[in-house]
C-alpha positions in Angstrom: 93.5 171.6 55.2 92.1 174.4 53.3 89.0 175.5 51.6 89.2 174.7 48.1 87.6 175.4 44.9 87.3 172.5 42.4 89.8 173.4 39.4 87.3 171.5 36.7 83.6 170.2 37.5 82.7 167.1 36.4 80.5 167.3 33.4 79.3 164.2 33.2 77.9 164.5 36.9 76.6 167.8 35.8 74.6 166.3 32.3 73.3 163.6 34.4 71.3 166.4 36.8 70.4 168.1 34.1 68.8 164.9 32.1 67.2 163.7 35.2 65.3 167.2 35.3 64.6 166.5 31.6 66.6 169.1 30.5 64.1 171.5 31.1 64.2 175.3 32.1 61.6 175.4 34.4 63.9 172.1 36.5 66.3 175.1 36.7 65.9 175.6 40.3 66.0 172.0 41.3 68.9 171.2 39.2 70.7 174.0 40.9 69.6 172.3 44.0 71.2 169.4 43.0 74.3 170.9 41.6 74.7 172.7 45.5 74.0 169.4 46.7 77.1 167.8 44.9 79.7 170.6 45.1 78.5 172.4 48.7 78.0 175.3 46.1 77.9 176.4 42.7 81.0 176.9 41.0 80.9 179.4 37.9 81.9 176.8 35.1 78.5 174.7 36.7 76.4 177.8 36.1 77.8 178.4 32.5 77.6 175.1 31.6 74.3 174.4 32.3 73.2 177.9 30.8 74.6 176.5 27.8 73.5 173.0 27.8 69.5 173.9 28.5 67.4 175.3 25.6 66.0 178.5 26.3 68.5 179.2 29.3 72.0 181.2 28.7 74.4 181.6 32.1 73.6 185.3 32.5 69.7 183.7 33.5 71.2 180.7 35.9 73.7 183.1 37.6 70.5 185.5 37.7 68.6 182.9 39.2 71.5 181.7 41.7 72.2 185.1 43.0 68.4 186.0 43.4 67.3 183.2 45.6 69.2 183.1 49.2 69.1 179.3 49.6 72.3 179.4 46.9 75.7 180.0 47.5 78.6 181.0 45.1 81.0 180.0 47.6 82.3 176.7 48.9 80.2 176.0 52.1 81.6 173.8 54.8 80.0 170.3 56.3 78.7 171.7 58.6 76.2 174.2 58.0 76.0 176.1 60.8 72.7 179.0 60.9 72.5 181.6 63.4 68.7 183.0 63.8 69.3 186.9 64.5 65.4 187.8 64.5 63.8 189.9 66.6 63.1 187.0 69.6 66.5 185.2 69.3 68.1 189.0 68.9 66.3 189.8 72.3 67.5 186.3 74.1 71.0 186.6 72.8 71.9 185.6 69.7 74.6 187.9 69.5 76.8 186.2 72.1 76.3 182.5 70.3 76.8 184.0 67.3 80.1 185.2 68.7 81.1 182.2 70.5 81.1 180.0 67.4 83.3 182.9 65.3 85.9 182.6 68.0 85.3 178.7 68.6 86.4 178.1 65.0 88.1 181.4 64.1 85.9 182.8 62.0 86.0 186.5 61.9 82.9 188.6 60.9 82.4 188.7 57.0 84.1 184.7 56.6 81.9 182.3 55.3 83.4 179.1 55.9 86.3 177.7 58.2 89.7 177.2 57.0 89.2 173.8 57.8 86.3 173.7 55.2 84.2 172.0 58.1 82.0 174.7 58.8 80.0 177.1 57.4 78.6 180.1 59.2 75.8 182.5 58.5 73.1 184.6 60.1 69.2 184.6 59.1 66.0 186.8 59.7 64.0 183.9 61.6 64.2 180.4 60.7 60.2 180.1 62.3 61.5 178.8 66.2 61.1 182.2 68.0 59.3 180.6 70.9 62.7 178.4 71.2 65.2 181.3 71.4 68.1 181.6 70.5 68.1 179.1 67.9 71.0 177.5 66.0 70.5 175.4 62.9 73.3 172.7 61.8 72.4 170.6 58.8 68.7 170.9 59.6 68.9 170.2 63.4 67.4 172.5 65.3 69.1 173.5 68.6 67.3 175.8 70.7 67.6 177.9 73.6 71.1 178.3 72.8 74.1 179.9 75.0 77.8 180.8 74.4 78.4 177.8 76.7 76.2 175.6 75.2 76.8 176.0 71.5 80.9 175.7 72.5 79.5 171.9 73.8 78.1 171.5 70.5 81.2 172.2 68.1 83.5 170.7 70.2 81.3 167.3 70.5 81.2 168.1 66.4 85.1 168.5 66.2 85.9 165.1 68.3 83.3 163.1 66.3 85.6 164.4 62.9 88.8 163.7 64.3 87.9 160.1 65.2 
């Protein structure tokens, strides 16, 4: 199975964000939220459409806004979103080598986003606010610290079985 990119969004789904944030620009943010929420990202046609349906808003603004803030992404992200804390504490402890275990766990070379799967998602961060826990790996919001190659191998592969059953 392969990553791919949804052909035609739903627009109904989309108008019913949108009205639950009143149709408001300043709900911009949080409808993109949502939006990420339902697709894993946000697709172009999303971004126009909304830009068009808002007052005050064009899609020039949302894609502005998406591309500004880092917690958007403009490409499919896998289930599994997998966060690897390169700070300076996690650097010093050895992020480096968890980092590389998961890329060659799940083939993921340097510069790929998300698996060919589609399963997982990879991407590196400043600090994610653990440093007294490092190296720390985030995956959907868990926190797993004091992370080793060995260790975070443990983790995808308990991850893989539990998808395969």
């Amino acid at each position: 199975m392969s990553v791919e990119t949804p052909h035609k969004i739903d627009t109904s789904k989309l108008d019913e964000i949108i009205q639950s944030y009143d149709c408001k620009k300043s709900n911009l943010i949080a409808i993109l939220q949502k939006v990420q929420e339902v697709y894993r990202y946000l697709p172009e046609d999303a971004m126009i459409y909304i830009g068009t349906k808002i007052e005050g808003l064009s899609p020039a603004t949302v894609f502005g806004v998406a591309t500004f803030y880092a917690q958007f992404s403009l490409e499919p992200k896998g289930k599994y979103e997998i966060k690897v804390c390169d700070g300076t504490a996690c650097h010093v402890r050895g992020s480096m080598p968890v980092l590389n275990a998961i890329r060659a766990k799940l083939n993921m070379p340097e510069g790929k986003l998300t698996s060919e799967t589609g399963l997982f998602s990879l991407e590196t961060v400043s600090c994610l606010g653990a440093c007294g826990l490092a190296p720390v790996v985030v995956i959907n919001d868990k926190v797993y610290p004091q992370m080793t190659s060995d260790a975070i191998t443990i983790v995808l592969d308990t991850l893989l079985k539990e998808e395969a059953a």
